[in-house]
Structures are given as C-alpha cells and as structure tokens.
ZAVEXZA-51031 format. One record per atom (N, C-alpha, C): residue in one letter; x, y, z. Coordinates in steps of 0.1 Angstrom, whole numbers, plus 5000, padded with zeros to 4 digits. Atoms other than C-alpha are relative to their C-alpha. Layout:
AXYZ/...
***
This chain:
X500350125007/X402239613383/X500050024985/X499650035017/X402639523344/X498750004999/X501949955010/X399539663326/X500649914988/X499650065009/X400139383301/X499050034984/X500549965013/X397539493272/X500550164997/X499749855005/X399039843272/X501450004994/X498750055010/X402239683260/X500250044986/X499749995014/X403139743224/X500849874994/X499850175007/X403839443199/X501249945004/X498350004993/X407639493211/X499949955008/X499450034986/X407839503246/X499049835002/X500950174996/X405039153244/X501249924998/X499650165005/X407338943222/X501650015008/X498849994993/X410139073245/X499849945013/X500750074991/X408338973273/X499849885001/X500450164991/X407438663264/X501049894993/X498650065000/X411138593251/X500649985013/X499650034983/X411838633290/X499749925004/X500650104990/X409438433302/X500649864988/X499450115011/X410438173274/X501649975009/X498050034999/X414338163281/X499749965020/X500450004987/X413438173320/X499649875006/X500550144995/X411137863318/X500749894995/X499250085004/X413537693298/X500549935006/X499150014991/X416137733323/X499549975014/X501150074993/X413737603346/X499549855000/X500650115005/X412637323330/X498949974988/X501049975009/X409837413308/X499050095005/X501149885000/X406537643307/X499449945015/X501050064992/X404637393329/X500950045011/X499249974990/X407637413357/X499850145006/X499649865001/X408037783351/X498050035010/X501450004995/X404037773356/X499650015015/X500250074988/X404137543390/X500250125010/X498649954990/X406637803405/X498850145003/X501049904997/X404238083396/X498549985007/X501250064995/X401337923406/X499949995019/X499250044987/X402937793439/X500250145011/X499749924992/X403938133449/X498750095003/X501249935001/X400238313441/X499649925014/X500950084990/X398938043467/X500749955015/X499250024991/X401538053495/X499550185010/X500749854989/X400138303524/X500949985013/X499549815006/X402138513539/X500550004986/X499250015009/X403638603508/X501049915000/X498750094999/X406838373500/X501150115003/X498249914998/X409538703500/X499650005015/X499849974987/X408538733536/X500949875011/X499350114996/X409938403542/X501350025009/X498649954987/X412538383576/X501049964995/X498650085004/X414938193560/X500450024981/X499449915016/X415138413530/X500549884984/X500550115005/X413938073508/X498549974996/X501550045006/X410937953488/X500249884993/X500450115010/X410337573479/X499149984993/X501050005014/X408137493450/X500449814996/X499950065008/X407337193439/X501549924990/X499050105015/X410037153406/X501550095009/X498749945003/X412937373425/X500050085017/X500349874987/X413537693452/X500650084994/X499449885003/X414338053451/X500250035009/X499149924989/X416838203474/X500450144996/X499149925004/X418038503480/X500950085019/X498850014988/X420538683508/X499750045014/X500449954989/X418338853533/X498650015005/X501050024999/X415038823549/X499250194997/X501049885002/X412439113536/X498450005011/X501149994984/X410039223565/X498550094990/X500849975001/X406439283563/X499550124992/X500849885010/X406039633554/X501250074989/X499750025018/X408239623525/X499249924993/X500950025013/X406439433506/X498950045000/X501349905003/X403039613516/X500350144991/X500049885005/X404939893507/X500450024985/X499950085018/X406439713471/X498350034995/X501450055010/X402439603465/X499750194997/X500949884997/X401139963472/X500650124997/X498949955011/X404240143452/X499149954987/X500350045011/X403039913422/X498550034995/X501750005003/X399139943424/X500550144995/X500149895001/X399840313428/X500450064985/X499349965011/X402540343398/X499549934992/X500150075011/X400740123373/X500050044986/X499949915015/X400440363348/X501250064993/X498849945004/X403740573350/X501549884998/X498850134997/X405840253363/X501150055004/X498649914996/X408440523376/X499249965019/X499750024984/X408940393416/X500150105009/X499549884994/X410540683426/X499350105001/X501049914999/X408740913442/X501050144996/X498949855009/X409641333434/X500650035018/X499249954983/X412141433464/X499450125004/X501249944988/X410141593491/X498749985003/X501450045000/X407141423485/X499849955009/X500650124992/X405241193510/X500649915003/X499850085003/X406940913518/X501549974993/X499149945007/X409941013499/X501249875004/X499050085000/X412540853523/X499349855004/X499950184999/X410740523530/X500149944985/X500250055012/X410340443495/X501150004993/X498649975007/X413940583487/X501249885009/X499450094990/X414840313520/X499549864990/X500450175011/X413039993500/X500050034990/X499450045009/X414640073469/X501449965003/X498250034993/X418240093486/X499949855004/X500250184998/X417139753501/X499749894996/X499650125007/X415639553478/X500550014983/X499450005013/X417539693450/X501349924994/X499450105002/X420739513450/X500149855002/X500250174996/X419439203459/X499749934987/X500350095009/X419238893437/X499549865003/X500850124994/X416838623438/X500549864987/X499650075005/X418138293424/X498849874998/X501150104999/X415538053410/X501449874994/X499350115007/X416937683406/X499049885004/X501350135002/X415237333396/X500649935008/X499750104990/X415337063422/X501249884992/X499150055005/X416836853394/X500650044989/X498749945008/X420036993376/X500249984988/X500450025008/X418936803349/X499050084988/X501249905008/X416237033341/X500050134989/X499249865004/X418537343337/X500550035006/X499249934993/X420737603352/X499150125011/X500549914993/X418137813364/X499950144995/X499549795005/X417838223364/X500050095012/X499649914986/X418638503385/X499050125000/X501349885002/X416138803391/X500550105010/X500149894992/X416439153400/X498850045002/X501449954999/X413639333415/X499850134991/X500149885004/X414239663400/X501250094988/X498949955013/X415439833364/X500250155004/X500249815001/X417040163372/X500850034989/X499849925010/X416940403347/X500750064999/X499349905003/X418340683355/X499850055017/X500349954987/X418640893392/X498350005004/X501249954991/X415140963394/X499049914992/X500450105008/X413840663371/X500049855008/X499850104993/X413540313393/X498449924992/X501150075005/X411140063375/X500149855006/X500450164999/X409539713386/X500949904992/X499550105009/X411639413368/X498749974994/X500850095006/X409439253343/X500049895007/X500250074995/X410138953356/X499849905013/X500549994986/X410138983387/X499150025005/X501349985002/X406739103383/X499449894998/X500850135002/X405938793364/X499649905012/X499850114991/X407338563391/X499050055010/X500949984985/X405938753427/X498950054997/X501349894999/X403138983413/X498849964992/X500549985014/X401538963380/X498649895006/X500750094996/X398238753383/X500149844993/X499850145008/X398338393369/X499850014987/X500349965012/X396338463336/X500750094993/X498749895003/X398938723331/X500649944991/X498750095000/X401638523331/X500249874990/X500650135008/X399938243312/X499850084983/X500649985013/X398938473284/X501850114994/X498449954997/X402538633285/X500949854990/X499350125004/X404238293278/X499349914990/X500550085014/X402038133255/X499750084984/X499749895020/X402338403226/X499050095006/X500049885000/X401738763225/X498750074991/X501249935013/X399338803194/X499549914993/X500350155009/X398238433184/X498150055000/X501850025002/X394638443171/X499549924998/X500450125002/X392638203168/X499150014982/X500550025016/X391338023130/X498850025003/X501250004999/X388138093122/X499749874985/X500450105008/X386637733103/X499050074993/
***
C-alpha cells in the first residue's frame, strides 16, 4: 500500500494530477469519491466479483476475468508486507516465490475500465494493477491503489491538494 506522507513534493502533486485527470473523466471529485467510497464498503471485496463487474452508484468498473479469493488475500498481504520497499516481487527461491510470480502473471495484464453511467459525464479511465519496472521490479499502480486499497482519508487528502495549508487569522 501507498505510504502517502513518505512521498516527496513530486510524486504528491503527481499523484494528485492522477487522481485529478481520473475524476474528471469520471465526472468530478465527488463521483471519483462515490466510486471509492462505494468500493471500501462493498464486502466481499468488489474484484472478487463473479461477473468480473462492479456498479457504483455514478458508473461500473469491468474488467475481463473473474479474480478468486486468494489472490486478493494474497495482493492485500504482498502490499501490507511491501509497504516500505513497494518492490512485489519476491527474490527467486524465496517463500512463496512461484505463487506470487503466478498473481503477477495473472493480474498483471489485465485492465480494469472505470466508466460513468452517463456519457455525459466523461470518457472514463483505464487502470492497471501493476507498474513493472524492470525483471525483478513489479510495483502496485498508484491508482489502482487509490481506487481498491488506499483508505478513504487517503484518497481524499490525495485529491484535494498535496501541501495546502491552512491561513492562520
């Protein structure tokens, strides 16, 4: 998961140019909000969904194949574990090695398609799960983080500005 105060001034206002352009193409912040909100409070998870679909409120997010149970325990419990390094990939021969090397192969080419119920709103956006770096480099998506993971307050302090202070009268 996204240790979001360990960020640097960069990767924020990059961050919360994503979440920005994202909720645009959504509809606005508040939409963008609903969707995150919506999915924090949906049990089981929403990726575990049979029909490889998630309605919301302002829209849905599809994507092409249903994700079973212990992938995503094993996603959450990859991310708790990696919070600090944010490198996925375990070292070959480790623990674990080939399941973890099996749910990146799996939900690595996949694409989740968020779209607004009305087309009016916007075009929508697409989301990967996972930035790979390099062979032995696999990282969380930022945004994909935002969307399924991240806690709400997160996400909220993410999108409403990065370094706003408040006046002192």
């Amino acid at each position: 998961m996204l240790d979001y105060n360990s960020l640097d001034e960069k990767a924020k206002k990059d961050f919360n140019k994503q979440l920005s352009e994202c909720a645009q193409a959504l509809g606005g912040k508040n939409y963008f909000l609903q969707l995150v909100e919506s999915i924090r409070d949906t049990r089981p998870h929403p990726l575990m969904a049979k029909k490889a679909k998630f309605h919301f409120s302002q829209g849905t997010v599809k994507w092409k194949k249903v994700i079973y149970k212990d992938k995503i325990h094993l996603l959450i419990k990859l991310m708790n574990e990696n919070q600090t390094a944010g490198n996925l990939m375990p070292q070959k021969g480790s623990a674990g090695f080939k399941t973890v090397l099996n749910l990146l192969r799996t939900l690595g080419p996949m694409t989740f398609e968020v779209k607004p119920k009305n087309s009016g709103d916007g075009d929508g956006f697409i989301l990967h799960p996972f930035d790979r770096i390099d062979a032995q480099t696999t990282r969380l998506n930022y945004m994909f983080d935002a969307v399924f993971f991240l806690p709400i307050h997160i996400v909220k302090k993410a999108l409403t500005g990065f370094g706003k202070k408040k006046k002192r009268s």
